[in-house]
C-alpha positions as CSV (number, residue, x, y, z in Angstrom):
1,X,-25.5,25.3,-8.6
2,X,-29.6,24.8,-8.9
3,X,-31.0,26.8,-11.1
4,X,-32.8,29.4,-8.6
5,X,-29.5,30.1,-7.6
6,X,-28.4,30.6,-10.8
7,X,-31.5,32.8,-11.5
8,X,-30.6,34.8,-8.5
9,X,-26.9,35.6,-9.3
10,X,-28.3,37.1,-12.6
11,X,-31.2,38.7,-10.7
12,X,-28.5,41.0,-8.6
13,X,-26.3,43.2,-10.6
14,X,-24.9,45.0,-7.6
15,X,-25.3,46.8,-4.7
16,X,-25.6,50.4,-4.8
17,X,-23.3,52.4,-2.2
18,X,-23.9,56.3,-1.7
19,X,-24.7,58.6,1.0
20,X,-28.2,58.6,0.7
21,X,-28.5,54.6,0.4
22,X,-26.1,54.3,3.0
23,X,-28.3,56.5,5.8
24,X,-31.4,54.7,4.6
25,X,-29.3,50.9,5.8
26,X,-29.0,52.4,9.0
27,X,-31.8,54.1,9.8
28,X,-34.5,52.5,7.9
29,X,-33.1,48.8,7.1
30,X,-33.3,49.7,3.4
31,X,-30.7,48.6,0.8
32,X,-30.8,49.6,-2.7
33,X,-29.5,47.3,-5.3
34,X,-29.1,47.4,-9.5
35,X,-31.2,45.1,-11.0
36,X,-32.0,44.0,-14.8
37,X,-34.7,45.9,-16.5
38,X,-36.9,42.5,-16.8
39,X,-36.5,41.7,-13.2
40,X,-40.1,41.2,-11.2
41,X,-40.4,41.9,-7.6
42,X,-40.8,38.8,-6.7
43,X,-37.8,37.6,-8.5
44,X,-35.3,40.6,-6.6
45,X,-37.1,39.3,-3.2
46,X,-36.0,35.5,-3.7
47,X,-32.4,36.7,-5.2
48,X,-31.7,38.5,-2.0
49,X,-33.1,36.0,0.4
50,X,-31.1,33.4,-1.1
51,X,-27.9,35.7,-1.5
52,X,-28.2,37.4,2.0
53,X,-29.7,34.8,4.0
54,X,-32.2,37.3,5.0
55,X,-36.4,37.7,5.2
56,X,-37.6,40.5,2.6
57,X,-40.4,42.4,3.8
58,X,-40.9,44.9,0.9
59,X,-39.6,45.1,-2.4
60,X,-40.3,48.9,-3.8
61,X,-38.4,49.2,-7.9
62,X,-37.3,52.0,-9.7
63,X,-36.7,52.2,-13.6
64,X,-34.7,55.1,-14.5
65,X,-35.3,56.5,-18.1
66,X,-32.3,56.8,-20.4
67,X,-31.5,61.0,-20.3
68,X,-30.1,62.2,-23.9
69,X,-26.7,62.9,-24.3
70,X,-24.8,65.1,-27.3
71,X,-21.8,64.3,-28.7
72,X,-20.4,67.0,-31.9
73,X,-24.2,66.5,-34.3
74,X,-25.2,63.3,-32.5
75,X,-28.2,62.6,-30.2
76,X,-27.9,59.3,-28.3
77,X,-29.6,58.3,-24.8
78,X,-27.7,56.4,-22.2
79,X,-28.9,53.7,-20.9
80,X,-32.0,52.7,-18.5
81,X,-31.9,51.7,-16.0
82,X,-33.3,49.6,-12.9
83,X,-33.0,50.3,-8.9
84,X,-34.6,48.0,-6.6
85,X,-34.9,49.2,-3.0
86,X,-35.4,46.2,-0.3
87,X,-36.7,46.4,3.0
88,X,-35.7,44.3,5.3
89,X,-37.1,42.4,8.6
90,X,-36.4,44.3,11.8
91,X,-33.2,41.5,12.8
92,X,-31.8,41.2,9.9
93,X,-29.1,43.2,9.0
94,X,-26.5,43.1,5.6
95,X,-23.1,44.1,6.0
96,X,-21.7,46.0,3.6
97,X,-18.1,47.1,4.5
């Protein structure tokens, strides 16, 4: 494994499945996908192209501020986190089921 492909399988936490991702795959060719917090656009384009074997044509990101959470007299925050939504070219599909 070269290491852009390496850098791409840590680029790509996952795919995101819900309703509202799902209608945006079929109807707009947009998948969303979880991504590290120090991951550039650029860097999430690549990963999926090399991934997917598709071409990119936007790359619009997301980062998702940790909400506060209380647990008996403790304050914590969950996590942040990072959402990457991909557009892709007009032929190019991804299937995911």
């Amino acid at each position: 494994m070269s290491e852009v492909e390496a850098k791409a399988v840590q680029v790509l936490k996952g795919i995101r499945l819900t309703e509202k991702t799902a209608f945006l795959a079929e109807a707009k060719n947009v998948y969303a996908f979880d991504v590290p917090l120090t991951a550039t656009k650029p860097e999430i384009k690549a990963a999926v192209e090399l991934a997917f074997g598709v071409r990119v044509v936007r790359v619009n990101t997301q980062t998702r501020v940790g909400q506060p959470r209380r647990f008996k007299m403790q304050y914590s925050y969950t996590r942040d986190k990072k959402q990457a939504l991909v557009k892709l070219h007009e032929e190019d599909r991804i299937s995911l089921y």
